[in-house]
PAZAPA-4460 file (N, C-alpha, C; in steps of 0.05 Angstrom, whole numbers, plus 32768, in hexadecimal, padded with zeros to 4 digits):
% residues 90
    n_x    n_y    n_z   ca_x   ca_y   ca_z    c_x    c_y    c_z   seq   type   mol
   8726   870D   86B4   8737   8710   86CB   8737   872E   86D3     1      X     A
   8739   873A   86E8   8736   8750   86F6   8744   8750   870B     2      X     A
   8752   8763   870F   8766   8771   8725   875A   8781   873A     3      X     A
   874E   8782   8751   874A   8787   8769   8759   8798   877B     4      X     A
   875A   87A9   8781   8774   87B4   8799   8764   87A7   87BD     5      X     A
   8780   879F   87C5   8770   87A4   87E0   8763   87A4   87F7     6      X     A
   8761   87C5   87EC   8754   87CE   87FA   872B   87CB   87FD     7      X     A
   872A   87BE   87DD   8710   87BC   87D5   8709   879C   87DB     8      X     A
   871B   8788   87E8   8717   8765   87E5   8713   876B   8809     9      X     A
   86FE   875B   8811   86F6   875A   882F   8709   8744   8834    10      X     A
   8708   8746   8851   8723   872B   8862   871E   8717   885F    11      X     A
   8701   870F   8855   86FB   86F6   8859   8704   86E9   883E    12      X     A
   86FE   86FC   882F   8701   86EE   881B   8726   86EC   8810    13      X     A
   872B   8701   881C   8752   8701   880A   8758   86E6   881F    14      X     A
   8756   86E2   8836   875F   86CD   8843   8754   86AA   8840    15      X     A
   8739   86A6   8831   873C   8695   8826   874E   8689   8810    16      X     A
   8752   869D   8800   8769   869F   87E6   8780   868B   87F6    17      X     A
   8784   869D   880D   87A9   8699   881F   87A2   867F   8826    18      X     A
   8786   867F   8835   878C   8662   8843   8787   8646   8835    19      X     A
   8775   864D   8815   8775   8634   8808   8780   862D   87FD    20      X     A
   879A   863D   87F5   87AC   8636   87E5   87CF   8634   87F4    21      X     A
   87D7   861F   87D9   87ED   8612   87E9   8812   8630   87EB    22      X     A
   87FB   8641   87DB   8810   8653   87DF   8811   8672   87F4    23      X     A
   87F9   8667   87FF   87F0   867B   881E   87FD   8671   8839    24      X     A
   8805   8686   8848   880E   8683   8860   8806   8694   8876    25      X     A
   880E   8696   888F   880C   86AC   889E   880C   86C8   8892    26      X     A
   8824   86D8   888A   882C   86E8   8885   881C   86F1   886C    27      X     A
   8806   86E0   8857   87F8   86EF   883E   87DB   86F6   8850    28      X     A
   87D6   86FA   886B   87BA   86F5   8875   87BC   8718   8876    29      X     A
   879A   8714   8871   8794   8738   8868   879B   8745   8888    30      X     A
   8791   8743   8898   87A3   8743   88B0   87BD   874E   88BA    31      X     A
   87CE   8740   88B0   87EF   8739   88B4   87F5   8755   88A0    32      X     A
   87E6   8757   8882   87F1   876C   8873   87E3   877E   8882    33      X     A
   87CC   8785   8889   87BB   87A3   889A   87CB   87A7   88B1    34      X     A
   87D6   878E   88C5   87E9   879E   88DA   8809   87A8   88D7    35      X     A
   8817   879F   88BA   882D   87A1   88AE   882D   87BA   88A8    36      X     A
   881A   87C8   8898   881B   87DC   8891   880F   87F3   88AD    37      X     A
   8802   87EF   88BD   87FE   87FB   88DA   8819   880A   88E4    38      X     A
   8827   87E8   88EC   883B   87EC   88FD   8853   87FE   88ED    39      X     A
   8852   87F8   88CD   8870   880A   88C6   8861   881D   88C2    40      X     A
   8849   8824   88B2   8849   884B   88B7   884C   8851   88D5    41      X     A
   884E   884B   88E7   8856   885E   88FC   8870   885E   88F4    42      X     A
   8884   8862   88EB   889D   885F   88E6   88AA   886D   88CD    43      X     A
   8890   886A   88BD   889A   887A   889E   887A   886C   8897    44      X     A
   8880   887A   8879   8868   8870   886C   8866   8850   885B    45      X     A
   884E   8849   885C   884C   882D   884D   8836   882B   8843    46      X     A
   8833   8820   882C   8810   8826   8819   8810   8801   8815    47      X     A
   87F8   87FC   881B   87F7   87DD   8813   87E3   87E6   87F6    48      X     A
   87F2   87D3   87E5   87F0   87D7   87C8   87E8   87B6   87C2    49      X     A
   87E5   87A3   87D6   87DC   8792   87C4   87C3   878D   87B8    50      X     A
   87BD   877D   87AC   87AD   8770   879B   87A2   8758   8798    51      X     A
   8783   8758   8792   877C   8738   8787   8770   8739   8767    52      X     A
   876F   8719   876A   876F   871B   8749   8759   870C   874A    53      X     A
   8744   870F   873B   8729   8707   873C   8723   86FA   8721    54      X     A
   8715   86D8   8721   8705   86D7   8705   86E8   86CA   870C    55      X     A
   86D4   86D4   86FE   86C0   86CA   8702   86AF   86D1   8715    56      X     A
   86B9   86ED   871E   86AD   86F1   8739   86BD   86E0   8750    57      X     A
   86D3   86D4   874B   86DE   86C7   876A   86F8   86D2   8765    58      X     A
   8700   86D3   8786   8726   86D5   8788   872B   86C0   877F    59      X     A
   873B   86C3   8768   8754   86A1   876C   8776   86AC   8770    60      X     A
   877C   86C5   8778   8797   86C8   877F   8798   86E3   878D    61      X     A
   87A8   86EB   87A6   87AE   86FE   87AC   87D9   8708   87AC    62      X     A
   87D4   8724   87B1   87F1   8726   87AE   87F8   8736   87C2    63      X     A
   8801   8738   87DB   8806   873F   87EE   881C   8750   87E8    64      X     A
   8821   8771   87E7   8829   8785   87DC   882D   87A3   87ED    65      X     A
   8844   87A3   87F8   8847   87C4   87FB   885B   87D4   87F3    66      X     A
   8851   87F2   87F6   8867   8800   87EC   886F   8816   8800    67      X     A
   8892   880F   8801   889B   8821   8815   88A9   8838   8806    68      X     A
   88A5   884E   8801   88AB   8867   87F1   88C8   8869   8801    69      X     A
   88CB   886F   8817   88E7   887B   8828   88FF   885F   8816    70      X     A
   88F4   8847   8818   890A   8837   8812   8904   8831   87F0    71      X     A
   88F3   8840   87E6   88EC   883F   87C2   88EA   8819   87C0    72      X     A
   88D7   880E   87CF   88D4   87F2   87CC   88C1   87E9   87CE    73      X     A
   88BA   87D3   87B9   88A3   87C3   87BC   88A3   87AF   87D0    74      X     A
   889B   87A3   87DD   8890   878C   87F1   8886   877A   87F0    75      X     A
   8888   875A   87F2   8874   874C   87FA   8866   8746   881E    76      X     A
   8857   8746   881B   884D   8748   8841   885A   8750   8851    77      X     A
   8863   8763   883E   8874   877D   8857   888E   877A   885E    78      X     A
   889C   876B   8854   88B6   8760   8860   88C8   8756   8842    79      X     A
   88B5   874C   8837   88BB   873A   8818   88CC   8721   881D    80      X     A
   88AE   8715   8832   88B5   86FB   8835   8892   86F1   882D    81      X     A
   8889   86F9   8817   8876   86EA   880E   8873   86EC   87F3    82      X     A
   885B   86EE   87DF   8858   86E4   87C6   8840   86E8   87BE    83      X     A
   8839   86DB   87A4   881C   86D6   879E   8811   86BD   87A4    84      X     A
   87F2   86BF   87AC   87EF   86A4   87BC   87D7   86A7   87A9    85      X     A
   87DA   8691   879A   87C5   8686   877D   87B7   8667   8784    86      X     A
   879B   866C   878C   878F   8658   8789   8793   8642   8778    87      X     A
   879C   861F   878A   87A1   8603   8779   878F   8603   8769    88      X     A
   87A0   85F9   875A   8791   85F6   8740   878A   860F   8729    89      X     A
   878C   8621   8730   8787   8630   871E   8798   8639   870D    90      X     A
***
């Protein structure tokens, strides 16, 4: 198993994670976290810190993750109205 940031997992692939599994939604799409973190650094700072979790050479889970320093808080999809979204079955 292997931990990924990111910034290193292309769109296509973190968003299959979101969309094949029963625990993806709108709000885990690589997308939704790249314009989350857009729209609040104009405002203050925001670091997207999430992660995928890789075995075998495939995603089977991502974790949709930021960190807002001004408010000393972790995030899920920017709001912390999301989660880890782990491929069925696995």
């Amino acid at each position: 198993m292997q931990f990924t940031a990111f910034s290193a997992i292309a769109a296509d692939d973190w968003n299959r994670v979101v969309l094949e599994s029963d625990d993806g939604w709108a709000l885990s799409t690589y997308e939704w976290l790249e314009m989350v973190t857009d729209v609040w650094s104009q405002r203050s700072p925001m670091d997207n810190i999430g992660f995928a979790i890789e075995e075998n050479d495939r995603l089977v889970a991502v974790m949709p993750l930021h960190w807002i320093p001004e408010l000393k808080l972790i995030s899920s999809s920017g709001w912390g109205a999301g989660g880890p979204v782990v491929l069925n079955g696995f």
